[in-house]
N, C-alpha and C positions, 0 to 999 in steps of 0.2 A: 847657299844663300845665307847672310847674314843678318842673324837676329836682330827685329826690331829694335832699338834701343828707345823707353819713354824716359821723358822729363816730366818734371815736377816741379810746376809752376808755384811759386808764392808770392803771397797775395799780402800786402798788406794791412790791418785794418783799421786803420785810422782813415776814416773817408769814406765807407762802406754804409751804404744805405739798409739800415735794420728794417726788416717787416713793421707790420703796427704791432702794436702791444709789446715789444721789444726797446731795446737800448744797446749803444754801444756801449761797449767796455770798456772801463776807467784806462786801463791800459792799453788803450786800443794802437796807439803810438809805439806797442812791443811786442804786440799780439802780430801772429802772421797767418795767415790762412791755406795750410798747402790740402786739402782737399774741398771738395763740392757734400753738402750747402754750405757756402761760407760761413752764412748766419749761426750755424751752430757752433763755429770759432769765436766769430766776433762779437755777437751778440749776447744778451744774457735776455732773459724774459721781466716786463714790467712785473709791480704788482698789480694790474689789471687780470695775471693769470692766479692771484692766491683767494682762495676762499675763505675769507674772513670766517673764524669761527664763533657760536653765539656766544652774542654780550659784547660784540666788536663790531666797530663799522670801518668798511674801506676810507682811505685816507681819499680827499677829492686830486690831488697830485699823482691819486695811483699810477698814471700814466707814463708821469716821468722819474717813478720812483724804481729802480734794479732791484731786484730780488738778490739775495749777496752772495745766494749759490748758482749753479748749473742750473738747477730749479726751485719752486719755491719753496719753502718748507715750515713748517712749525719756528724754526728758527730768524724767519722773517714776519714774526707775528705782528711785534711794536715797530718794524720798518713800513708795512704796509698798511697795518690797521690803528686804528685809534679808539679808547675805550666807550661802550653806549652806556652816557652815563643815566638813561634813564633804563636799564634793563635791572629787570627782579634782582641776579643775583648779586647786584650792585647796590640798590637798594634798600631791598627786603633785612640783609643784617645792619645795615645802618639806620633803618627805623627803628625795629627794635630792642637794638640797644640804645638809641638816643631817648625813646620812651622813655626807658628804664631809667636813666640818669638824669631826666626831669622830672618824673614823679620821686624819685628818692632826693634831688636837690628840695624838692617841695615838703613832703614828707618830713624831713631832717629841720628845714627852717623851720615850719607848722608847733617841731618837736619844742624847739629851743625856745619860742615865744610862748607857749600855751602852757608851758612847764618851771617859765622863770628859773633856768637852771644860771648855776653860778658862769663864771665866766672860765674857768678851767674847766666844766664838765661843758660848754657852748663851743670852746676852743676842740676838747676830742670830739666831738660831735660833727664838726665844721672838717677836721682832720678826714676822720674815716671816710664824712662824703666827698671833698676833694677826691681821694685817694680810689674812691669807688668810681667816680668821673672818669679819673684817668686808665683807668680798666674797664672800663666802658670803650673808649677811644681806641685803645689797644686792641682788646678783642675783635672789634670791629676789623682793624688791619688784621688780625689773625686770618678771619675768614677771606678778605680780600686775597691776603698773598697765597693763601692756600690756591684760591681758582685760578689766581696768574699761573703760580707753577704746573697745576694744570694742565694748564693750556697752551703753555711752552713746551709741552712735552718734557719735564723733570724728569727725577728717577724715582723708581718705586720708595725708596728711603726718604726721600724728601717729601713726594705727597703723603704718604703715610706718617712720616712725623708733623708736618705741619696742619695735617687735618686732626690730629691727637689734640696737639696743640691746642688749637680751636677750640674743640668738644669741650677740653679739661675745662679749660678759661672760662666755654659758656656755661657747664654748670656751676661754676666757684662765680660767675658772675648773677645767676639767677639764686643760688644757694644765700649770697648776701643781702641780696635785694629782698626777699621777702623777710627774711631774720631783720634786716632796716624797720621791715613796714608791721611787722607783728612784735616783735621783742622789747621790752619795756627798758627805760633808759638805764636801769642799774646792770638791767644785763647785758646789753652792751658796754657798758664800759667799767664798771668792775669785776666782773668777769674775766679772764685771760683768754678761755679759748673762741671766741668769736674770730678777735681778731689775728690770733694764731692760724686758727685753721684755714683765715681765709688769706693769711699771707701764706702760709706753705703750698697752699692748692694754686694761687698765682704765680708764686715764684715758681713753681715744677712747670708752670704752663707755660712761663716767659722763657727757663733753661730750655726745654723742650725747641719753640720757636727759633732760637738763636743758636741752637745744635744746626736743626734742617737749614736752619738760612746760611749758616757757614757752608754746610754738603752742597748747595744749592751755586753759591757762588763757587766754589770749587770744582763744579760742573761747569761752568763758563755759560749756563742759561740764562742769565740776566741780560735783558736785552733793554729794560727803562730805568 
């Protein structure tokens, strides 16, 4: 007798009715389906199957939104979710550093009135708090990108640098703030090393950040 001989039916998938929480496939028009469950040819899974991690809420589209692999993964973090922007770790470093650079904007101005200072020592005075502002604002993303990378699943080189990062910045960022609020005006600003030290301790923390952020893109983990 002569062996059986099977075929091997192909299925096209373009027209194929996905279960719930599924979607077809962008290419469904080239996609073909030659075995059973179809669905795992043609379909991809929504993010209704990804588990927002904390500090993220599901997007309300999860439904109709593809996860961009076979399944979902850390790499569908900012396809599926969207950030909680009322959660701590969102927060918590953005109050206290905005404290910081409103009591020191206060502080600074209090200085320059109550001490009648000339108008080139009111101008370096005016300088350093700008400049302290914008290392305020800074920092603050320091610790943001840190959790993003995180949370995308980086590489060990990148959270470890960019959590350095961080740290360095917040103490050169609290290290100025109280030297602002205790140090007397000649010593800030006839003085050299105030503002030395507190540019060097910034700038190693800004090289720092923008080492990890190049590794980081170089990893293809940027997803926003």
């Amino acid at each position: 007798a002569k062996p059986l001989q099977t075929t091997t039916v192909e299925v096209m998938c373009l027209g194929f009715s996905c279960p719930y929480s599924s979607l077809l496939r962008t290419d469904a028009a080239e996609a073909v389906c030659r075995s059973s469950p179809c669905y795992q040819h043609c379909c991809l899974p929504s993010c209704l199957a990804y588990a927002c991690p904390e500090g993220y809420n599901l997007r309300p589209s999860a439904l109709s939104v593809a996860c961009t692999g076979g399944d979902c993964s850390k790499d569908d973090l900012m396809t599926c979710c969207t950030v909680d922007l009322y959660h701590p770790d969102l927060l918590v470093p953005l109050l206290i550093f905005l404290s910081t650079g409103l009591i020191c904007i206060f502080v600074q101005t209090r200085r320059c009135r109550t001490e009648r200072l000339s108008y080139h020592r009111s101008f370096t005075i005016a300088y350093l708090t700008v400049l302290f502002a914008w290392d305020v604002v800074d920092q603050t993303s320091s610790w943001w990108f840190w959790q993003y990378a995180t949370d995308v699943g980086a590489s060990w080189t990148v959270r470890m640098g960019t959590m350095l990062s961080a740290a360095l910045g917040t103490v050169v960022i609290f290290a100025a703030f109280f030297a602002g609020l205790f140090m007397g005006t000649s010593d800030l600003i006839d003085r050299r090393w105030p503002e030395l030290s507190y540019s060097v301790g910034a700038g190693c923390a800004d090289v720092l950040m923008l080492i990890s952020s190049f590794v980081f893109e170089m990893e293809g983990r940027d997803e926003g």
